[in-house]
BALOPA-262190 format. One record per residue (C-alpha): residue number from 0; residue in one letter; chain; x, y, z negated. Coordinates in nm, 3 decimals. Each point is the difference from the previous one (the first is absolute). Example, Ala and Ser with C-alpha at 12.3 -4.5 7.8 and 13.67 -1.06 7.14 Angstrom:
residues 2
{0; "A"; "A"; {1.230; -0.450; -0.780}} {1; "S"; "A"; {0.137; 0.344; 0.066}} 
END
This chain:
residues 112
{0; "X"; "A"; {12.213; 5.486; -5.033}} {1; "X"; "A"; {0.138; -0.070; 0.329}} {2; "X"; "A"; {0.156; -0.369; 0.066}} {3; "X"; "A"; {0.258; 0.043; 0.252}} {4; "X"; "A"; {0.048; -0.348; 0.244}} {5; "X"; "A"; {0.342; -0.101; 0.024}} {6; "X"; "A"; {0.020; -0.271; 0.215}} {7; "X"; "A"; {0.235; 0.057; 0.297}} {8; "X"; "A"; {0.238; 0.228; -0.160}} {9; "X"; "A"; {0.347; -0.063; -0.002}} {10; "X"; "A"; {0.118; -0.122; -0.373}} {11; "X"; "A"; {0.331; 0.179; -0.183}} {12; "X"; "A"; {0.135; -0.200; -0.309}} {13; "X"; "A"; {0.276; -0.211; -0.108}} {14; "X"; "A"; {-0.189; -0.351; 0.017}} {15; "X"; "A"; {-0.092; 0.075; 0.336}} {16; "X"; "A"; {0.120; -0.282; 0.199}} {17; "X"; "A"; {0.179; 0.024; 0.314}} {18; "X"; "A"; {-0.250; -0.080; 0.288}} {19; "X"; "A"; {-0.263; 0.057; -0.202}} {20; "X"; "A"; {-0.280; 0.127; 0.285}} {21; "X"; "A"; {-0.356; 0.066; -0.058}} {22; "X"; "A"; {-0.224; -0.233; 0.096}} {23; "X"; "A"; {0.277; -0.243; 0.002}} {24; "X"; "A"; {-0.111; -0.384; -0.105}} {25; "X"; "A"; {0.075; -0.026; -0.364}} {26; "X"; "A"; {0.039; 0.389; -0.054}} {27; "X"; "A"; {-0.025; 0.140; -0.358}} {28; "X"; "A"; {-0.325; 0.195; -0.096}} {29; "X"; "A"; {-0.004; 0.384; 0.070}} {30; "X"; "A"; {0.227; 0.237; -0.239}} {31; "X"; "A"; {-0.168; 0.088; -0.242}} {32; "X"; "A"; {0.205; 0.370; -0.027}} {33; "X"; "A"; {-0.089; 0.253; 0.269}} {34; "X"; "A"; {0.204; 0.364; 0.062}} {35; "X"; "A"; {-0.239; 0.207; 0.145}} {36; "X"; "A"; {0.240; 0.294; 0.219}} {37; "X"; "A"; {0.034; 0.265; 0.247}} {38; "X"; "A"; {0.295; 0.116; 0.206}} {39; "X"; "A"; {0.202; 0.276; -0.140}} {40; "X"; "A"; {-0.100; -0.082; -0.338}} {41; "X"; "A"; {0.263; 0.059; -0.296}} {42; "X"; "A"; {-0.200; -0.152; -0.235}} {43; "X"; "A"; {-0.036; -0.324; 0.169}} {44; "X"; "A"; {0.375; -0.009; 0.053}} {45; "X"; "A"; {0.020; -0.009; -0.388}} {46; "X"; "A"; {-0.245; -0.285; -0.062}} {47; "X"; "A"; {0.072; -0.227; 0.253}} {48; "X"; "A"; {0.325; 0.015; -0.180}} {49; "X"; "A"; {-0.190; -0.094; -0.312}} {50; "X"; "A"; {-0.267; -0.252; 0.171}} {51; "X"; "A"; {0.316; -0.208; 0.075}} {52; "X"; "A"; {0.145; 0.025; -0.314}} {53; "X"; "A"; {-0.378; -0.157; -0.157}} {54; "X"; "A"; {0.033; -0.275; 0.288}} {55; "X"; "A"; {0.322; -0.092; -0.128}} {56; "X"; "A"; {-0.127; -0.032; -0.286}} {57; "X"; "A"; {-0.274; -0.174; 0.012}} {58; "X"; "A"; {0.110; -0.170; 0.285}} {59; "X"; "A"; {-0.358; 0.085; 0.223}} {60; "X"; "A"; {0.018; 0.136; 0.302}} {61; "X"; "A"; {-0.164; 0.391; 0.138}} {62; "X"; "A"; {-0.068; 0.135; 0.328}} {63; "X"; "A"; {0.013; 0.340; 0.129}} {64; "X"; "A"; {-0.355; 0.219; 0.082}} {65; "X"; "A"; {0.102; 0.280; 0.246}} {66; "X"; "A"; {-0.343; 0.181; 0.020}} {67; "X"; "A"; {0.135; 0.212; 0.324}} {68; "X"; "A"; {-0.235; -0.026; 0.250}} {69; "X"; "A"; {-0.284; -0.199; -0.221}} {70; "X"; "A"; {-0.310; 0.267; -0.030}} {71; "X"; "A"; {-0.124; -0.180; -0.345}} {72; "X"; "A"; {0.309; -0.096; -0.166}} {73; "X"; "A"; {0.064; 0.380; 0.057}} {74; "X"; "A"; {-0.312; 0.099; -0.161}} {75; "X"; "A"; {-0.033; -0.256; -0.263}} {76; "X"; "A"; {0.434; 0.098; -0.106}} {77; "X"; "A"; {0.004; 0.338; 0.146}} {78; "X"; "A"; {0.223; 0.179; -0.249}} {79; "X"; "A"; {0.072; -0.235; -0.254}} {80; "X"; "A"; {0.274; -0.186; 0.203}} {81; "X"; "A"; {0.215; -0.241; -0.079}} {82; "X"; "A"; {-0.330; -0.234; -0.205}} {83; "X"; "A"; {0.112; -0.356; -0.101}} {84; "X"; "A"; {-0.234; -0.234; 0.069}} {85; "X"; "A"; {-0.006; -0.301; -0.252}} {86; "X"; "A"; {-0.261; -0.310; 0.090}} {87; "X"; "A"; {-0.135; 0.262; 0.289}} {88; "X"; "A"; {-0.081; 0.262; -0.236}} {89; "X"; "A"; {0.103; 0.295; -0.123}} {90; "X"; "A"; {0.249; -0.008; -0.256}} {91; "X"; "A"; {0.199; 0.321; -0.016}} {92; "X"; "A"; {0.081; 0.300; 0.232}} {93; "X"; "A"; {0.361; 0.264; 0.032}} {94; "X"; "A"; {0.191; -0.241; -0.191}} {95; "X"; "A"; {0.020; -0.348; -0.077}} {96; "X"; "A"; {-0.053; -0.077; -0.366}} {97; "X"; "A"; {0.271; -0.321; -0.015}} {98; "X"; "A"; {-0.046; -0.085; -0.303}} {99; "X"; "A"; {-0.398; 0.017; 0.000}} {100; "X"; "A"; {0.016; -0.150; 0.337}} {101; "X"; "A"; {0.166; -0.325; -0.107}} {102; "X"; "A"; {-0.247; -0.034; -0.355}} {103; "X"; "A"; {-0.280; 0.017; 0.270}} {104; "X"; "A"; {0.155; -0.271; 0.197}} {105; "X"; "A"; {0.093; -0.242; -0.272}} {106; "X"; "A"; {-0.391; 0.052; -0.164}} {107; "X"; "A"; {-0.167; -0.082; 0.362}} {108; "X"; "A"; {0.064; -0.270; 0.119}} {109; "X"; "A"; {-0.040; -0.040; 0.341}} {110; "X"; "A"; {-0.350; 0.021; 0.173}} {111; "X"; "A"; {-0.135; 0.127; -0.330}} 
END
């Protein structure tokens, strides 16, 4: 299993404070949801849609993958795109299991 870094990325989510810059003094930890995506992807269309609706929810924040351009994250996604990443891991790939998605957050605590 592949553990995807996520510092850097720019955050999506409702608690997402305005200003809110990486590497900011006093900025919040790295999301712990990740998209992984591709351009031209109808798929990913649908469960960004979806990854919203779980930060909404659950009030954490996600950031966007695109894997255009990034030789692994090709070959480690390849076909399996959109793949939501929960803690840096794989959690799911095509479509975002909502409901499974937010047990999974609510049992793991962060950094577990």
């Amino acid at each position: 299993m592949r553990y995807v870094r996520l510092a850097g990325m720019q955050p999506h989510g409702a608690d997402r404070p305005a200003g809110d810059a990486a590497g900011s003094a006093g900025a919040r930890p790295a999301p712990r949801l990740a998209l992984v995506t591709r351009a031209g992807c109808h798929l990913c269309d649908v469960a960004r849609e979806a990854l919203a609706r779980v930060a909404q929810t659950s009030g954490e924040r996600w950031v966007e993958i695109d894997i255009a351009g990034d030789l692994d994250l090709e070959r480690e996604y390849g076909d399996r795109i959109p793949v939501v990443l929960l803690d840096g891991a794989e959690h799911g790939y095509w479509r975002v299991e909502e409901e499974r998605l937010l047990g999974d957050l609510a049992r793991r605590p962060r950094g577990r």
